[in-house]
C-alpha positions in Angstrom: -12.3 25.1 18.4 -13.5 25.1 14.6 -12.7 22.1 12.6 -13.2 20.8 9.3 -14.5 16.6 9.6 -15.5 13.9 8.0 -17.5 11.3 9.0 -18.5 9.7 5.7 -15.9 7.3 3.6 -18.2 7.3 0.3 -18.7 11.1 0.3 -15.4 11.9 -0.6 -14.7 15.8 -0.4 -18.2 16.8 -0.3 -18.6 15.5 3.4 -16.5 17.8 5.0 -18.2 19.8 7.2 -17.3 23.2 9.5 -17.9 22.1 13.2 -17.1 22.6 16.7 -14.8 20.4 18.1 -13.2 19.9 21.6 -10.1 21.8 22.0 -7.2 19.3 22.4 -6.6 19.2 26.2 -3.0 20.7 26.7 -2.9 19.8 30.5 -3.3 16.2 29.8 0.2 16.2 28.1 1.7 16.3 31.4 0.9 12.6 32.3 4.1 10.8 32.1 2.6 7.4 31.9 -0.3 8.6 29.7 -0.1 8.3 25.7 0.9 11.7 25.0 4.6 11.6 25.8 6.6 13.2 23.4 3.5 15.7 22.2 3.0 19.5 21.4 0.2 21.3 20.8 0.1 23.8 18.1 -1.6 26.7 17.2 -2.5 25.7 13.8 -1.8 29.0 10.9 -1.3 27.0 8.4 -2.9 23.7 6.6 -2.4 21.4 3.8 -4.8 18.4 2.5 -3.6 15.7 0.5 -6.2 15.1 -2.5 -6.3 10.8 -1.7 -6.0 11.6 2.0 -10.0 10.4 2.4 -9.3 7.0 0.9 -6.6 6.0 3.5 -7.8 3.9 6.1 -5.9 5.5 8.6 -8.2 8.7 8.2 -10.7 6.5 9.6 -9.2 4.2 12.3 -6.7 4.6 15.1 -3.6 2.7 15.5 -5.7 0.0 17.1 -7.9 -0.4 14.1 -10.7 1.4 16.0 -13.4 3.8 14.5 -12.2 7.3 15.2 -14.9 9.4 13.5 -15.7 12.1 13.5 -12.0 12.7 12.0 -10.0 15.8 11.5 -8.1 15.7 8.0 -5.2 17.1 6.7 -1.9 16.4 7.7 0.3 19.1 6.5 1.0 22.4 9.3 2.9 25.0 10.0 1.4 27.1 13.2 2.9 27.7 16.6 3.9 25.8 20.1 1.7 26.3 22.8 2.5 23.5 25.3 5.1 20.4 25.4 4.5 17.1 26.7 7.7 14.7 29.2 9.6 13.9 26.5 9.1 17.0 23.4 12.4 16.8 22.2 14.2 19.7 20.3 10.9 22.2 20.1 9.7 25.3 23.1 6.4 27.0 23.3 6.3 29.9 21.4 8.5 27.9 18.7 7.1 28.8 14.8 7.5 25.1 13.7 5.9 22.9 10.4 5.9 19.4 9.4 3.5 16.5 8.8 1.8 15.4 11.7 0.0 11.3 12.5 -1.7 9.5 10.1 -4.2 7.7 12.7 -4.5 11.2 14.7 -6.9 13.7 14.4 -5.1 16.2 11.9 -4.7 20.1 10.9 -7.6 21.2 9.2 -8.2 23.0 12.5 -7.2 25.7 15.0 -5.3 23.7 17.0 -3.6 19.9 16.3 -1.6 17.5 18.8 1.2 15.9 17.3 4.5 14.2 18.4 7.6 16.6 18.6 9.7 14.5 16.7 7.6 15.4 13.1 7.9 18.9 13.3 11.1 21.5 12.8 11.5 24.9 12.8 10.1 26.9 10.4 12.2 30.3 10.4 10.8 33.4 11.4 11.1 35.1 7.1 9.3 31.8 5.8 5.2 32.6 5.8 3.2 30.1 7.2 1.6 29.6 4.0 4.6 28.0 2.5 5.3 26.1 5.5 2.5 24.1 5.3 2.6 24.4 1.1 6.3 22.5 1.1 5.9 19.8 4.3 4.5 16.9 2.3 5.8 18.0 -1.1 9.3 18.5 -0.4 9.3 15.5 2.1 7.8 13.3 -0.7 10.1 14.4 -3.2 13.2 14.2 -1.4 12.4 10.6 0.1 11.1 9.6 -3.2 14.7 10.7 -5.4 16.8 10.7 -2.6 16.6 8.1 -0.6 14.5 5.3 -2.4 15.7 6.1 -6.3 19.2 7.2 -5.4 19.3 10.1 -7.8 22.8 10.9 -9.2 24.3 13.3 -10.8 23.9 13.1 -14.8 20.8 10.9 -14.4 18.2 11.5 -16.5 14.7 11.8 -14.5 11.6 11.9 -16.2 8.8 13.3 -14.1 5.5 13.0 -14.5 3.2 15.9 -13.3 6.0 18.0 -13.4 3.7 21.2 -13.0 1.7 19.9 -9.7 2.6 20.4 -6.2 4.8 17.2 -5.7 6.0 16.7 -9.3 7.3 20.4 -9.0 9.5 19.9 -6.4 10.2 16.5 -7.5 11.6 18.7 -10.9 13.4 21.1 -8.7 15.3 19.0 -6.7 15.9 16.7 -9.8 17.9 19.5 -11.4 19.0 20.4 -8.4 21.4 17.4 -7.7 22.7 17.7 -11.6 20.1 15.8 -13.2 18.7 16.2 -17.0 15.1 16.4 -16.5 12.1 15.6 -18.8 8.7 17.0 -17.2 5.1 15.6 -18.5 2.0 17.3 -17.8 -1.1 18.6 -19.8 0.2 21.2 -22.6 -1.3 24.1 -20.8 1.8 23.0 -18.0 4.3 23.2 -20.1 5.9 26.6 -19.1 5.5 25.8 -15.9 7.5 22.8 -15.7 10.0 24.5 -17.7 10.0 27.2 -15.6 10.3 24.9 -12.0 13.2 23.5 -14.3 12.3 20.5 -16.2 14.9 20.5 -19.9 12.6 19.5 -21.7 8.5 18.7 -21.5 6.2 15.8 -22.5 2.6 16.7 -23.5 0.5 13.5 -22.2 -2.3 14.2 -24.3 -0.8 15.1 -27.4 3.0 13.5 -27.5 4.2 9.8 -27.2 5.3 9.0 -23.5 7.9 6.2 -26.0 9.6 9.0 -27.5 11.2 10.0 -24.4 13.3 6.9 -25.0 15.2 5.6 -22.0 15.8 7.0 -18.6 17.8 6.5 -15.3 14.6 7.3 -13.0 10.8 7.7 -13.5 8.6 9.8 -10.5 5.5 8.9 -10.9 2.6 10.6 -9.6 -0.3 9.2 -11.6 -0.3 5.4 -11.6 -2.8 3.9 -13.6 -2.0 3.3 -17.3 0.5 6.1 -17.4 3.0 4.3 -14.2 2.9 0.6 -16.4 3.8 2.4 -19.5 6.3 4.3 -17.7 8.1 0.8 -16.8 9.2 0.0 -20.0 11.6 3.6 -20.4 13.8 2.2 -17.8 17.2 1.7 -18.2 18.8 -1.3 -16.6 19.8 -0.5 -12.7 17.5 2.4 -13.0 14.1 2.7 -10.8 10.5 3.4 -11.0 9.4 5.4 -8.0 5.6 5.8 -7.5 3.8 8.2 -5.3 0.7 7.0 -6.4 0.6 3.0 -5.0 2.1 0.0 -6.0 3.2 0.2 -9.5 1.1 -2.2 -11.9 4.4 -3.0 -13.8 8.1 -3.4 -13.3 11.3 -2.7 -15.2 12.9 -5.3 -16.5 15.7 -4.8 -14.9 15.5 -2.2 -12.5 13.3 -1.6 -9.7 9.5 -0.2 -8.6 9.4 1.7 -5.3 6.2 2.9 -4.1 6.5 4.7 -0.2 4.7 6.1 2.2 5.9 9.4 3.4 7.7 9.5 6.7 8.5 13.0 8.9 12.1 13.2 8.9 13.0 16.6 10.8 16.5 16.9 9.1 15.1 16.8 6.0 12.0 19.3 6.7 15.5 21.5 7.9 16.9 20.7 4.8 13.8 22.1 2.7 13.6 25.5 4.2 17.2 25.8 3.6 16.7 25.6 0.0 13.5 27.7 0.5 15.4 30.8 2.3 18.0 30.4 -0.4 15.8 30.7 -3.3 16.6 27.3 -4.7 13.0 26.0 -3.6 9.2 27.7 -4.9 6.6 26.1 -3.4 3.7 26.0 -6.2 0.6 26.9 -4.0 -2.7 27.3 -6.1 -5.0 28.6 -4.2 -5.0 29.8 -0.6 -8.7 29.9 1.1 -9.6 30.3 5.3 -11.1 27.9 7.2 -14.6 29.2 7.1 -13.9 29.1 2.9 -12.3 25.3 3.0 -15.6 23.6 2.2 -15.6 25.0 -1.1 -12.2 25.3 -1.3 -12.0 21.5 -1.8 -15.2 21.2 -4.2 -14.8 23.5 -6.4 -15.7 22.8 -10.1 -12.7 24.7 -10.7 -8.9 23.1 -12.0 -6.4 24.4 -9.7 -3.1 23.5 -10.3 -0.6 23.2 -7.5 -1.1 23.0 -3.5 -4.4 23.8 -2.0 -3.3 25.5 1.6 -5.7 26.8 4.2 -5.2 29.6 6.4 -6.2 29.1 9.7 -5.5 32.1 11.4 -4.1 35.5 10.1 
């Protein structure tokens, strides 16, 4: 099958190359004792890359700590059930399914990907594959990140940082959503797009004062650095800093810093394409490019705002 690797940590991007690969072995997933119960194989359509993905060591080691290269990135699908291992819960061949598939496993940015049942859902037949793949990581990040680790409320004021990106969209969505008053940031040229995803108001970080915003029930942050410890100081006592981007460099006073990793959560991937069926959720896809195109797709010179999603078949 064609796959995009990597086999170089320094690279970065640029050592992604188009290869053969062997095609994942669907017969082995019948071995009971073996460790592939609970697998599927899917006919990968769709593909997502997460821009950091290639500084995680688990893009470069197994479970076990052991070398794994050449490794497959990308761990965002949507695509097609083609065989089930003992112990695929909830999922049948033929099943149009999406979700975010193993860290320390080969992943997506191929024709075909091996992942456990239990991190995929069904994608309904009116959703394109496209968005699928566009809104697994995303939404999932964004409703772990408000929902379950900041505790959004209803009234809270949210201020969210990137609010035009892929994540920081949703994030502003879903914010709004759940009856929150949101402030977006971004660069100026974002501005009506946060506003239009739903942000009440928007914060230019190269030309406002991040201060002015004043106080705030809940920061998402997806930039770290100097704009996540600045972001501390805005908030409000029992209120949360939630970070996307690593540990936070700086606390509230008194509130708390969350940073997360991700987890599939099938419920919620259900709960995503409910809100995507019912208009209540745009996924903000930038670009869509093939697999033969991804190479350049992911080194281009040019700014792309929002989700970078590869179409692996037609």
């Amino acid at each position: 099958m064609k796959a995009i690797v990597v086999t170089d940590r320094t690279a970065g991007t640029a050592g992604m190359t188009l290869t053969e690969r062997p095609d994942p072995d669907a017969a082995r997933l019948a071995d009971l004792e073996g460790a592939n119960y609970g697998d599927v194989v899917v006919d990968v359509y769709a593909s997502g890359f997460t821009g950091n993905e290639l500084e995680w060591p688990s893009t470069w080691v197994d479970r076990l700590g052991r070398d794994r290269t050449p490794s497959i990135p990308g761990h965002e699908v949507a695509g097609v059930v083609t065989a089930l291992s003992y112990g695929a819960a909830g999922l049948s061949v033929g099943q149009r399914v999406f979700g975010v598939t193993d860290w320390t496993r080969d992943g997506t940015l191929a024709e075909r990907v091996v992942v456990e049942a239990r991190n995929l859902a069904p994608l309904p037949g009116d959703i394109d594959f496209t968005v699928g793949a566009g809104v697994a990581m995303t939404g999932l990040t964004a409703w772990q990140g408000l929902i379950e680790h900041a505790r959004l409320q209803s009234g809270h004021s949210v201020l969210v940082h990137g609010a035009a990106g892929a994540v920081g969209s949703m994030a502003t969505q879903l914010a709004r959503q759940h009856g929150a008053y949101v402030i977006g940031t971004g660069r100026a040229a974002h501005r009506q797009t946060a506003l239009a995803y739903g942000a009440h108001e928007f914060l230019d970080l190269e030309n406002d004062t991040l201060e002015d915003v004043g106080g705030v029930d809940l920061v998402f942050d997806v930039f770290g650095g100097e704009i996540g410890k600045r972001s501390a100081s805005l908030v409000r006592a029992g209120g949360t800093l939630v970070s996307v981007a690593g540990p936070p460099e700086a606390r509230p006073a008194e509130g708390l810093a969350v940073d997360f990793v991700v987890v599939p959560d099938r419920a919620q991937l259900g709960e995503i394409t409910r809100r995507v069926r019912d208009g209540r959720l745009q996924t903000n896809i930038g670009r869509v490019a093939s697999l033969d195109d991804a190479v350049g797709a992911f080194n281009t010179t040019e700014r792309i705002n929002g989700k970078t999603v590869i179409r692996v078949r037609p």
